[in-house]
C-alpha positions as a Markdown table, in Angstrom:
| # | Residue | x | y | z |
|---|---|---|---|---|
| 1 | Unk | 0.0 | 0.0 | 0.0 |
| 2 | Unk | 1.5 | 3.4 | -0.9 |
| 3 | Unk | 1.2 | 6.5 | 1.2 |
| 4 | Unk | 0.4 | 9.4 | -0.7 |
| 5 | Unk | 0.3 | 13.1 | 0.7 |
| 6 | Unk | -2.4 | 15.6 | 0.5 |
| 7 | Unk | -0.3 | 18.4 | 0.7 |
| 8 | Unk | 1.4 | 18.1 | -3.1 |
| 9 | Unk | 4.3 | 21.2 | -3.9 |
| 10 | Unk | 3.7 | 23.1 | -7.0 |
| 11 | Unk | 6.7 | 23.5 | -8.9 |
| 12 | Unk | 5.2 | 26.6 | -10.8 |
| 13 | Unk | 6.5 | 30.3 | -9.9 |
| 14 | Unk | 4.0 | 32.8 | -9.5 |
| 15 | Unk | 5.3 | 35.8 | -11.1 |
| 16 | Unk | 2.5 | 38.1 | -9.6 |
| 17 | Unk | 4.1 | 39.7 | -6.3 |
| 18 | Unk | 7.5 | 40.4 | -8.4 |
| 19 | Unk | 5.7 | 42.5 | -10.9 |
| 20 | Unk | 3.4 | 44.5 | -8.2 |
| 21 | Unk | 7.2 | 45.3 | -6.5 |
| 22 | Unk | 8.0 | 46.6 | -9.8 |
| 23 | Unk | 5.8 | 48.7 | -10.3 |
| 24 | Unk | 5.9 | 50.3 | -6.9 |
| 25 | Unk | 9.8 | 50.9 | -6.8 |
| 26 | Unk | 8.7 | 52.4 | -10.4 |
| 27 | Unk | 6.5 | 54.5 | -9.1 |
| 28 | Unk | 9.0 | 55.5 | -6.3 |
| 29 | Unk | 11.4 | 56.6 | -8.5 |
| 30 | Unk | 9.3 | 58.5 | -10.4 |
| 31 | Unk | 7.7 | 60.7 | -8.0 |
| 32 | Unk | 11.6 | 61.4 | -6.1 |
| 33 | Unk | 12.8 | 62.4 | -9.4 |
| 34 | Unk | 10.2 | 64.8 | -9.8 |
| 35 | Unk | 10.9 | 66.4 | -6.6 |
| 36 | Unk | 14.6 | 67.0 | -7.4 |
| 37 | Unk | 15.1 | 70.4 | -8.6 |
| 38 | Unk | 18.3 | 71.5 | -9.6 |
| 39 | Unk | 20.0 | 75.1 | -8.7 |
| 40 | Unk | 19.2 | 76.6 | -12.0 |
| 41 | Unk | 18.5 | 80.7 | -13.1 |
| 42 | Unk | 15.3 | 81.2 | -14.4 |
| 43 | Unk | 15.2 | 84.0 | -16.6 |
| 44 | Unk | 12.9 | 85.0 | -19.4 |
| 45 | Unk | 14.7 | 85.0 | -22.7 |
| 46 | Unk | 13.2 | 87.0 | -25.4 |
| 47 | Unk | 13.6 | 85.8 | -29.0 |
| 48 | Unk | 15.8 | 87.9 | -30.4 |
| 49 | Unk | 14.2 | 87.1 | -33.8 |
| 50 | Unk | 10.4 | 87.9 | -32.4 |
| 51 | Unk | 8.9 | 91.5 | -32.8 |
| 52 | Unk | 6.9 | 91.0 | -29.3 |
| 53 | Unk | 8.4 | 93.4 | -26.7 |
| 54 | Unk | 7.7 | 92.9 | -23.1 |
| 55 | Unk | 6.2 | 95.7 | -21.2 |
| 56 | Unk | 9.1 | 97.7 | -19.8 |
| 57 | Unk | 9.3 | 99.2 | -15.8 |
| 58 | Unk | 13.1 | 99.9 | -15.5 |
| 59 | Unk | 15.9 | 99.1 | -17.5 |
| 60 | Unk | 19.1 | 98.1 | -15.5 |
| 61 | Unk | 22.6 | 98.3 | -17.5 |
| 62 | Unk | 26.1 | 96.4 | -16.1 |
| 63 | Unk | 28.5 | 97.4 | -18.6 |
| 64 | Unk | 32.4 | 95.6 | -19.3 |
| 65 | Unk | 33.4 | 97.5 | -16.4 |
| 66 | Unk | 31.4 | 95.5 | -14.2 |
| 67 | Unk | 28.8 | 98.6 | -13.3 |
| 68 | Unk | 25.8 | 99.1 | -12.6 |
| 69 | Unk | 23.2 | 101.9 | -14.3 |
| 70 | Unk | 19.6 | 102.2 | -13.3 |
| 71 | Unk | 18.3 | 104.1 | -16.7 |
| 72 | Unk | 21.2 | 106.3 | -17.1 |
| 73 | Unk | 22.3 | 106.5 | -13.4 |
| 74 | Unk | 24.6 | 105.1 | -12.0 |
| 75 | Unk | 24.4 | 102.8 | -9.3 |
| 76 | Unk | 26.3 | 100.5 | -6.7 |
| 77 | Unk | 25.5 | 96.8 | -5.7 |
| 78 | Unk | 24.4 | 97.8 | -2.1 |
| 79 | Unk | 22.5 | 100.6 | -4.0 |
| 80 | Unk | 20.6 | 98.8 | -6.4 |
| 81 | Unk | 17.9 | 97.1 | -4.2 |
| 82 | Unk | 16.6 | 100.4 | -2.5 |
| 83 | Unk | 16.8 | 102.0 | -5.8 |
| 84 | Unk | 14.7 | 99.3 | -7.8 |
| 85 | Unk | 12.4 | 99.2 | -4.8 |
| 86 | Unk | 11.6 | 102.7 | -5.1 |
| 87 | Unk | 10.6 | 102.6 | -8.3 |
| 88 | Unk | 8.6 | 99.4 | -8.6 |
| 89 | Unk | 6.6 | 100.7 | -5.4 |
| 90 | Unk | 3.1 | 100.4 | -6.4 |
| 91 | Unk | 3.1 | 98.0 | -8.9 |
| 92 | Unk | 2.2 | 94.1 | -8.3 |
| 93 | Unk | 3.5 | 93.0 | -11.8 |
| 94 | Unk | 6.4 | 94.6 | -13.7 |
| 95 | Unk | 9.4 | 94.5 | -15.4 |
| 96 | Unk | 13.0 | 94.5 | -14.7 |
| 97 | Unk | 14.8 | 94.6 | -18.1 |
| 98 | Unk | 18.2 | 93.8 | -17.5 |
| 99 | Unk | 21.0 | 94.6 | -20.5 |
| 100 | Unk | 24.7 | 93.3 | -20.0 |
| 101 | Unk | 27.4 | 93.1 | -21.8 |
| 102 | Unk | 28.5 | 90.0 | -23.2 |
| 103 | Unk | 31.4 | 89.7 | -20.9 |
| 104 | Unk | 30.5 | 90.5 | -17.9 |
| 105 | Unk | 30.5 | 87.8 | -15.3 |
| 106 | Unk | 27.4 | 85.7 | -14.3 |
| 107 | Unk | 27.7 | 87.4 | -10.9 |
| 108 | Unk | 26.6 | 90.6 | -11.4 |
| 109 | Unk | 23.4 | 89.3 | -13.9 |
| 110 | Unk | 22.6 | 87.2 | -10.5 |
| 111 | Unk | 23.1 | 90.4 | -8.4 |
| 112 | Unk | 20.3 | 92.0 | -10.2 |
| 113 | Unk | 17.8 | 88.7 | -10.0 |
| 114 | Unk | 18.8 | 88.5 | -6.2 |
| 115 | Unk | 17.9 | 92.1 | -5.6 |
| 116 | Unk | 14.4 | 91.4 | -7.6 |
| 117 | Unk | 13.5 | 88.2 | -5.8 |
| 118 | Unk | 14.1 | 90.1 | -2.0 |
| 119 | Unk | 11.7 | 92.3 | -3.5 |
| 120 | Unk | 9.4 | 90.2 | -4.5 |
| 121 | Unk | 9.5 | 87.8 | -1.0 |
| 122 | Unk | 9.6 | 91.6 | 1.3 |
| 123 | Unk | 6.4 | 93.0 | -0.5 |
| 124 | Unk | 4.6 | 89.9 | -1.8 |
| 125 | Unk | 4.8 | 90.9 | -5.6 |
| 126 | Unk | 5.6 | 89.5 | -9.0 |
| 127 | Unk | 8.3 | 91.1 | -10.5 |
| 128 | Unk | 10.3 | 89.8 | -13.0 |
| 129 | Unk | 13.5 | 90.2 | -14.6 |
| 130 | Unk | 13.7 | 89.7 | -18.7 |
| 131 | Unk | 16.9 | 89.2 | -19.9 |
| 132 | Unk | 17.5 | 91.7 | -22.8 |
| 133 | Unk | 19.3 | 90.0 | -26.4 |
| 134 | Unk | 20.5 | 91.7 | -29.4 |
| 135 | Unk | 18.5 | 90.6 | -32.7 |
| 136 | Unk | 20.1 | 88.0 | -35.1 |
């Protein structure tokens, strides 16, 4: 008489749990990647080859010699925020236009976009600063 069990072993792999962890480490890597932001300037380019111009508050210079003109004055770094402040008071929306010469250093462009942004976080507004191009 043989003895047979009732509990028999499937030999079969169920494939059903390894693709539910796949799609949850997929969906884990998709929302952290999202969340990642990198240190990046965001500036509004104009075309240089579109005939739309932006609606102008103030137009800030920086020339080769590294300084600063607010319209045709001109201005110092520890200057510049007071100054722009003063002249967008009032306005919720405007416009910095900011012109510099191809050579100056990335530094001073950020000077201008820093001084904007404390602005913008000290009297709740939206200014923005357009990056001014020469056309093609």
């Amino acid at each position: 008489m043989a003895i047979e069990t009732r509990n028999k072993r499937s030999i079969q792999f169920s494939t059903a749990s390894m693709s539910d962890l796949v799609f949850l480490l997929l969906i884990f890597f998709m929302l952290t990647s999202t969340l990642v932001a990198p240190n990046a300037i965001k500036l509004l380019l104009p075309q240089s080859s579109s005939k739309t111009l932006a609606k102008q508050t103030i137009t800030v210079y920086i020339n080769d010699r590294a300084e600063y003109f607010l319209e045709e004055m001109p201005v110092s770094t520890d200057q510049l925020m007071p100054l722009l402040s003063k002249r967008l008071a009032g306005q919720f929306e405007g416009s910095v236009v900011l012109r510099s010469d191809q050579s100056v250093a990335v530094q001073y462009v950020v000077n201008v976009i820093d001084a904007v942004n404390k602005i913008n976080q000290k009297y709740d507004t939206r200014h923005k600063v357009i990056m001014a191009t020469r056309p093609n």
